[in-house]
N, C-alpha and C positions, 0 to 999 in steps of 0.2 A: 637292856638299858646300859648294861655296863658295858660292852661289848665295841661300841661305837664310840663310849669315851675311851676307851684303850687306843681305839685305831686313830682317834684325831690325834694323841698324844703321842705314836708313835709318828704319824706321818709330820707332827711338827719337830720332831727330833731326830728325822731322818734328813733332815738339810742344816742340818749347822753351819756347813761354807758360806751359805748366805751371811747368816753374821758374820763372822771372820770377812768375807768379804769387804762388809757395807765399813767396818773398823778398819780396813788398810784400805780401800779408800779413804776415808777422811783425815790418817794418812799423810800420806801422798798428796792431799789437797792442802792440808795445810803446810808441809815441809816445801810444797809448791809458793805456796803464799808468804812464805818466810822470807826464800826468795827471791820472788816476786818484789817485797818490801824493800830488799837492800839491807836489812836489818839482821845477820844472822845469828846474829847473840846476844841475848838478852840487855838490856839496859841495865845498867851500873847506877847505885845509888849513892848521895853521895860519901856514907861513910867508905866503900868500897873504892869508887874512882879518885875519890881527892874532890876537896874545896871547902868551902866555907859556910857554917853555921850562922845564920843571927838569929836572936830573940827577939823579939819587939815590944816593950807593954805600951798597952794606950790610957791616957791619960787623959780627964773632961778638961777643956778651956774654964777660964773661969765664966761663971754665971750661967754653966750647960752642967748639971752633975749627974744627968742621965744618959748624957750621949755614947757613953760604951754601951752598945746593944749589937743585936746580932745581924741588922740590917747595916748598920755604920762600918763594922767591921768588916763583912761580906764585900762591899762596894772598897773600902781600905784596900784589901786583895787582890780585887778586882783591878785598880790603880794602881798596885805593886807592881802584879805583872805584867802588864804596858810598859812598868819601865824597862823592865829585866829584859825582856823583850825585845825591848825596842833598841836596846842595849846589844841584839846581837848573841844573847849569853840564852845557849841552849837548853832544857832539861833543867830549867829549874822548879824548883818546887814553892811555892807560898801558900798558907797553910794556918787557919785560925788554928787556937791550942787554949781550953780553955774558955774564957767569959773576955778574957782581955789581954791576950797576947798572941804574937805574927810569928811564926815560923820561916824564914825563908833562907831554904838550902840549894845554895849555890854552886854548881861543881866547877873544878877547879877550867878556866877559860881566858882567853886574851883580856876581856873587859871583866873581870871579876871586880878586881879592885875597884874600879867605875862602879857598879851595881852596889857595892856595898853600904857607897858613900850615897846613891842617889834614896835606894829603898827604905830606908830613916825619916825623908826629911817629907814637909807637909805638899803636899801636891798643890796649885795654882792656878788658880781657872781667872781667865779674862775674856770678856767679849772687847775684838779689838775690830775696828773696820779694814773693810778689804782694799788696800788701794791698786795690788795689779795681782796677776794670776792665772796660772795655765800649764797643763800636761808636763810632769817632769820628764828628762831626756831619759830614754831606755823604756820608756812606758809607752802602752799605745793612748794613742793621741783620741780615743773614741768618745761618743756622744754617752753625758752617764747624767741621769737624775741626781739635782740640787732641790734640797728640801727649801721650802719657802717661808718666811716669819709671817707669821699672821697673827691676828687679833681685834678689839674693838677699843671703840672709846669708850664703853663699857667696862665695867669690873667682869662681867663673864667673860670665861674663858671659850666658852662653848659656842662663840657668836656665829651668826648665816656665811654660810659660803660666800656672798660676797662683800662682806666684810672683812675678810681674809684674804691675803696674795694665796694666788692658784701655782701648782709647782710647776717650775721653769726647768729647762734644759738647759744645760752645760756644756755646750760644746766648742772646744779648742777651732778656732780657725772657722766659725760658721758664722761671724761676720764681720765684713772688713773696718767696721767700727767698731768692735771689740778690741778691748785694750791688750789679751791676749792671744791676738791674732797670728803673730809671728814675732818674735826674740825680739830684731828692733823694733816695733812698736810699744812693745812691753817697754823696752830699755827707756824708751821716748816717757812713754805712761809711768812710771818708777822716777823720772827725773822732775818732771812737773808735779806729778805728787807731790813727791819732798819739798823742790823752791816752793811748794804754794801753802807748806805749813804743814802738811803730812796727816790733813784730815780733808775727807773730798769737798766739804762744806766751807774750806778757809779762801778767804779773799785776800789779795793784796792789800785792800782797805785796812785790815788789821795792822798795819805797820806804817800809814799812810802819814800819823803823826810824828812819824819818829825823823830824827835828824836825817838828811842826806847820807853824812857819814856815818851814820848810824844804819840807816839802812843797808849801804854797799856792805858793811861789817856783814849785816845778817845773812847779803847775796849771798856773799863770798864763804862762810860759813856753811849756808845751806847749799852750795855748788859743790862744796868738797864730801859734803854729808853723802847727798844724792849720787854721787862719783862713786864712794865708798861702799854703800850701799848697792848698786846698782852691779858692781864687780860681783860683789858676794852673792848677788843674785843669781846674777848670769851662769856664775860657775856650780852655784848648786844644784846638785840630780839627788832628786830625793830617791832614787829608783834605790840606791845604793844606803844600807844599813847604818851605814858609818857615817854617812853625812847626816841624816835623819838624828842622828843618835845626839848632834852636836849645835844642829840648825832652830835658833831662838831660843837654847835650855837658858841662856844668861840672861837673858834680855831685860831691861826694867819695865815696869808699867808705862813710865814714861817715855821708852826707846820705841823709834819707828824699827821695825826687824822683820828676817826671813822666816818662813817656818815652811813647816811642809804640814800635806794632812791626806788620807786615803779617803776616795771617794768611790763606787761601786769597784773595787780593783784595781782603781787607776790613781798612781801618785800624783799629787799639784804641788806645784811651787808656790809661795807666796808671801810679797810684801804686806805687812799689817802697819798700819798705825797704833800711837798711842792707846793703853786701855781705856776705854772708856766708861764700861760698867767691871766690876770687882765678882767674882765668884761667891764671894758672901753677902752680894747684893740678892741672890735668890733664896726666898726664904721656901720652895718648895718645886721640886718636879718630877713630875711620872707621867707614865706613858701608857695611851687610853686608845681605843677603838671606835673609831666617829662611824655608828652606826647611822646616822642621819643624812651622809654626804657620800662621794664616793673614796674620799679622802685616802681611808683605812686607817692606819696606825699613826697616832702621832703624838708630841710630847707635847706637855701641857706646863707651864712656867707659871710661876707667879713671885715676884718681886719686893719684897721690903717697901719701906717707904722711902725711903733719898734710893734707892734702885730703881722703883718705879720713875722717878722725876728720871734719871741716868738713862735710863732705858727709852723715854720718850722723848729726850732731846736727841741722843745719836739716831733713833729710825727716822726722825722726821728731818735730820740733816741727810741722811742715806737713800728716804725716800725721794728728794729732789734729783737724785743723780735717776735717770734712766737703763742705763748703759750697765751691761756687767764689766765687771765686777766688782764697779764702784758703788754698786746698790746694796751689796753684800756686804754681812759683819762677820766675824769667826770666831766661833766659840773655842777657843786655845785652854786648853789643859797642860800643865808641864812641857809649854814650848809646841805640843803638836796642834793641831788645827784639827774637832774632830767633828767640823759642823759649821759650817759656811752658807747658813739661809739667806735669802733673796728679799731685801726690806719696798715694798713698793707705797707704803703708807704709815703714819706718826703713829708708835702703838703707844695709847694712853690708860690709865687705868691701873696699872701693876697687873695687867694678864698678859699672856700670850700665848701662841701654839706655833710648833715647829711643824708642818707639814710637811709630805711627800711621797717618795716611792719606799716609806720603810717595811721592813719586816717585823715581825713583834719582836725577837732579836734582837735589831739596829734600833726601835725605838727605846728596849728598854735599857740596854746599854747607855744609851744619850742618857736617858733620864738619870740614871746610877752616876754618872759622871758630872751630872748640873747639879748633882746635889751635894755630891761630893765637894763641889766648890764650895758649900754652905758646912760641911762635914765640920763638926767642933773636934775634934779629934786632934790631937798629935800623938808622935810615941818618942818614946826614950830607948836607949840602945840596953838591954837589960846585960846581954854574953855573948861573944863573938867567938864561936872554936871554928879552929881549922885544921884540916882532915889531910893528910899527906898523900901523897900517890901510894908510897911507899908502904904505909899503914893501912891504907883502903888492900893492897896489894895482899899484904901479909894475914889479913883478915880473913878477906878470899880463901886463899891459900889454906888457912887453917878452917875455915867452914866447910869446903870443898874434902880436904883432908876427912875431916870426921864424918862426911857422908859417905866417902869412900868405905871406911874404916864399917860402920854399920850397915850397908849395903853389902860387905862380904860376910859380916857373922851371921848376916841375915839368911845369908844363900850358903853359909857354911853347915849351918842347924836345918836348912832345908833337906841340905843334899844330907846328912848324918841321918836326920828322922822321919824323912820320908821319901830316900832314894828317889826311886823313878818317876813319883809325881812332881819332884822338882824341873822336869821336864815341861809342865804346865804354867809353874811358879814364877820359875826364871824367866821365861819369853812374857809373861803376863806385866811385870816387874820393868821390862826392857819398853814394853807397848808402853806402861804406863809415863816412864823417864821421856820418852819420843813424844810424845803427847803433852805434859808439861813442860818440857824444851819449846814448841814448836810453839803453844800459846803462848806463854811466856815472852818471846820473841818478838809474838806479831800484836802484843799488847802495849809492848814497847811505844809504836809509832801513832799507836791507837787511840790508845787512851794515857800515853805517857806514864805507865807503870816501870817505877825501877825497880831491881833486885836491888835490897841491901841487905843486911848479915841477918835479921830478926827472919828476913823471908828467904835465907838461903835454913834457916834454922824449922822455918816450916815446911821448907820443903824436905828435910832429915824424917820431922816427925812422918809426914806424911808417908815415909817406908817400910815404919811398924804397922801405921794402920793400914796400906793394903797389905803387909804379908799377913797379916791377923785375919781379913777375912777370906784370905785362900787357905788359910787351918782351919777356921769354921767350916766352910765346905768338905775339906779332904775328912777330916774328925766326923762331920754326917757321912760323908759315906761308908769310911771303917765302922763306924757305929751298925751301919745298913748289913755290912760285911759278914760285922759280927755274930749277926741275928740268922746268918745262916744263908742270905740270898747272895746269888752272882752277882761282879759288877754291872751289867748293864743296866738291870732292874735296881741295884743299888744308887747308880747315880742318880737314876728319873727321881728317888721316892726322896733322896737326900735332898734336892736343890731346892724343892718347897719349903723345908725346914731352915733349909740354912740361908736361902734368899732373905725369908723374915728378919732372922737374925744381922742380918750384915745391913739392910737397909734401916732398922732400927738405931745398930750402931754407930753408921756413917749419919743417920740424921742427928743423933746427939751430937758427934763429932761436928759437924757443918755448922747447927745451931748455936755450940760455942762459939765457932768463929765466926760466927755473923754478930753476935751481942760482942763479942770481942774486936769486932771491928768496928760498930756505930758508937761504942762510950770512950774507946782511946783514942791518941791522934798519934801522928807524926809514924816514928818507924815500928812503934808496936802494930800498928795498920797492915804494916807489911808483912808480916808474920801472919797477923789474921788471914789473909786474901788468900795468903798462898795458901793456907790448911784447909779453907773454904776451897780453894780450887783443886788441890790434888784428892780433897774429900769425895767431889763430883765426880772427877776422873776415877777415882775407884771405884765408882759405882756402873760406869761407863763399861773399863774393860773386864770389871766382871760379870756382866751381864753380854757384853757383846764378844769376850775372847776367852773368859777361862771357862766358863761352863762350856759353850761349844766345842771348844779344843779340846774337854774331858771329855765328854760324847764321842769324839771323833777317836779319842785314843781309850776309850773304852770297848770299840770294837778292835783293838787288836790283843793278838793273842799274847803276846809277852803283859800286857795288864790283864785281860779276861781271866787267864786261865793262873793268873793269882802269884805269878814269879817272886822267889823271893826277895827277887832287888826291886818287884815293882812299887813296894810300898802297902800291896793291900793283899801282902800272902794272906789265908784264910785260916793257918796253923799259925804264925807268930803274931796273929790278933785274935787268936785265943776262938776263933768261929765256932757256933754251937753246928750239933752236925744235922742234919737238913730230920727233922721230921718225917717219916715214913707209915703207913701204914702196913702191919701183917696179913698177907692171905692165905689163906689154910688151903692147901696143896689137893687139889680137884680126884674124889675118889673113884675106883673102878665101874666102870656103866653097870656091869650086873655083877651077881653073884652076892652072895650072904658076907657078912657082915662078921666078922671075928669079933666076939665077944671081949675078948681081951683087947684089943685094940678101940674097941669104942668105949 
């Protein structure tokens, strides 16, 4: 029985390359992939790179004293960074901290200053109507699902299929009566808008009482508006960051304005009218899965009571229009447009449902963002630091320093205490730094991980805890040594011992950083992730590169045969001497026997 376990454990120790292999592969795949990304050095965070700190606290409106919670806050964040965003401003970080304050670390960029001023202040929601609209220039002009308004004259939200508008199509140029068919048509549709009062419902009649010269006053006024207007139209391409960043942030409730909004990938342009319903006319929405229709995802609204009345006068002025995209309202958040459904009937009751082609995703996004318009929340600016180039630089500089600095005593005590197994240590130490450089890098683009100092400081710790368990290993096998057996059977009998141990210790190690990552926030985070990561990685290349590379250099003879500089002479670690048995020396075939000798 024994016999066969010997041989399996020898023929699995007779290929080691395969490991060593399958680890420089992966490698090569990822130093591939680094790359590949364009990203070849880790991301900068921003006490490192430069920029700007702010603290946020939030604060209940009055007659809300429960509204700081962790859904309010989340969806707050969520708004944050749309604007930063949208702002152009790359790598930033926004960031609950706490029960009731915003983190949000800005690195240093053209629009900084913009972002600082904007992520304070309370975000804005209005449903405004759509008076013209269509494909911004640089964008392809393609056919993309517009979700649809629907609802009943019921109080349910839940009403029959045809009760509800079915979703329409959106497509630029697909018909000649479309108002955004071609630029001047648009130009034409944006000027009659405006002279006719800048909501699709207004008549001439409204002014029909008024003086002659009181009327031409109003031409003449709405002639230059719709001029004005119209220019600003014409020239804005939402395609482009900058414009986007600037198109409708001012605008009053009361101002007819441009805005832009993305719809399946494709930028729009577009003229809104006055608001007509307030974002804190919805007192509720989230986003459900209409198992009953073929519908699938959609958002579900429900309305206050003077919203409700607000809400049924503008669909039922909207639903008279036929035509896109004068049938359409737009849900505008902080100037962008981020939902422009298709009104084809008066929705009464305070319900409604936004249908279409959503994803659970894009539904539940809408819904976080229509409620946010209800959001009681504001914040106050609690501390603004700002991080220099120069200081992020100098930080670096001395983090990197001190790595340095114990990555040599580390390999200085190697090569002193255990010579020629440093051979093992060093290249295992070199795998590991490759390995953490290269994810590092490619987590950047991924998941937006920056280095900052806490995690250039775990990645330090992280170089005691792999040389620590390449001395647990080397220590079992002189232990193995000591007891009298050769290296090669010394190594097979140590790694079981010492495997236990190193996987013991790296799981305590990991488990710290994982409880040290879920109860802190902001740059202690980063410190955890990294110890959590190089923890894994240690377990990686000591299973996949230092044991096989001992095996491998266990069959040669400068280690086998126990060299004093290999590290595991069998006299200066003291080896006991091998057990022997005595045989008593095989006496003469015949002849008598000397008494004295026996």
């Amino acid at each position: 029985m024994a016999a066969p376990k010997r041989g399996r454990s020898a023929s699995a120790q007779s290929k080691p390359g395969r490991s060593l292999a399958l680890i420089l592969i992966a490698i090569v795949a990822l130093t591939g992939g680094m790359f590949a990304s364009g990203d070849t050095t880790p991301r900068l965070g921003i006490d490192l790179a430069g920029g700007t700190s702010i603290t946020l606290q939030a604060k209940n409106e009055p007659g809300q004293p429960n509204a700081i919670n962790k859904t309010n806050m989340n969806t707050a964040v969520e708004i944050m960074n749309r604007r930063v965003n949208g702002l152009g401003v790359s790598e930033t970080e926004v960031q609950t901290q706490g029960t009731s304050n915003i983190i949000v670390n800005i690195p240093k960029g053209t629009n900084s200053a913009e972002a600082r001023q904007q992520v304070g202040t309370t975000a804005k929601l209005y449903f405004r109507p759509v008076l013209a609209q269509e494909a911004s220039a640089g964008t392809a002009a393609t056919a993309s699902p517009s979700a649809s308004a629907g609802g009943s004259s019921s109080a349910s939200p839940s009403a029959s299929p045809s009760s509800s508008a079915s979703a329409s199509e959106k497509a630029t140029g697909s018909s000649s009566a479309s108002p955004s068919s071609s630029a001047t048509s648009q130009g034409r549709a944006v000027t009659d808008a405006l002279k006719a009062g800048s909501t699709p419902s207004s008549s001439a009649s409204a002014s029909s009482s008024a003086s002659p010269s009181a009327t031409s006053s109003a031409d003449a006024s709405a002639s230059a508006a719709a001029s004005k207007l119209e220019a600003q139209y014409t020239a804005l391409d939402c395609s482009k960051a900058t414009q986007r960043a600037t198109a409708g942030k001012n605008a009053k409730p009361t101002d007819t304005t441009v805005a832009c909004g993305q719809i399946s990938g494709v930028w729009y342009k577009y003229v809104l009218g006055p608001a007509r319903v307030d974002g804190t006319d919805v007192k509720k929405a989230q986003a459900v899965y209409d198992t009953q229709s073929a519908a699938g995802w959609q958002v579900q609204m429900s309305f206050t009571g003077s919203g409700a009345k607000k809400f049924a006068d503008v669909t039922a002025e909207l639903a008279k229009n036929t035509s896109q995209p004068t049938n359409e309202f737009g849900i505008v958040l902080d100037g962008e447009v981020v939902s422009s459904p298709t009104v084809s009937q008066s929705i009464t009751g305070g319900q409604a449902e936004i249908s279409g082609s959503f994803t659970q995703e894009e539904a539940q996004s809408l819904s976080n963002m229509l409620s946010y318009g209800a959001l009681p929340l504001s914040f106050r600016t609690e501390s603004v630091t700002t991080v220099t180039a120069a200081l992020g630089g100098q930080q670096l500089h001395a983090g990197l320093l001190a790595g340095a600095i114990g990555l040599a005593l580390v390999i200085i005590y190697l090569v002193a205490f255990y010579r020629g197994l440093s051979l093992v240590a060093i290249p295992s130490l070199l795998v590991s730094a490759i390995l953490t450089y290269t994810i590092m890098s490619l987590l950047g683009p991924t998941i937006h991980f920056a280095l900052n100092l806490p995690a250039v400081c775990g990645a330090i710790v992280a170089i005691g805890i792999t040389a620590d368990s390449f001395i647990v290993f080397f220590e079992r096998i002189r232990d193995e040594i000591r007891e009298g057996r050769t290296l090669r059977p010394a190594v097979e009998r140590a790694w079981p011992r010492a495997r236990r141990t190193i996987l013991v210790s790296d799981f305590v190690s990991f488990l710290a950083a994982a409880v040290l990552f879920i109860v802190t926030v902001g740059k202690v985070q980063g410190f955890a992730f990294t110890l959590g990561l190089t923890t894994v990685l240690d377990v990686v290349v000591v299973f996949f590169f230092t044991k096989p590379l001992m095996t491998l250099l266990a069959r040669r003879k400068f280690f086998a045969s126990g060299h004093k500089w290999s590290g595991l002479d069998p006299k200066g670690l003291g080896a006991k001497a091998p057990l022997r048995r005595t045989r008593r020396p095989a006496g003469p075939a015949a002849g008598p026997v000397d008494p004295k000798e026996a």
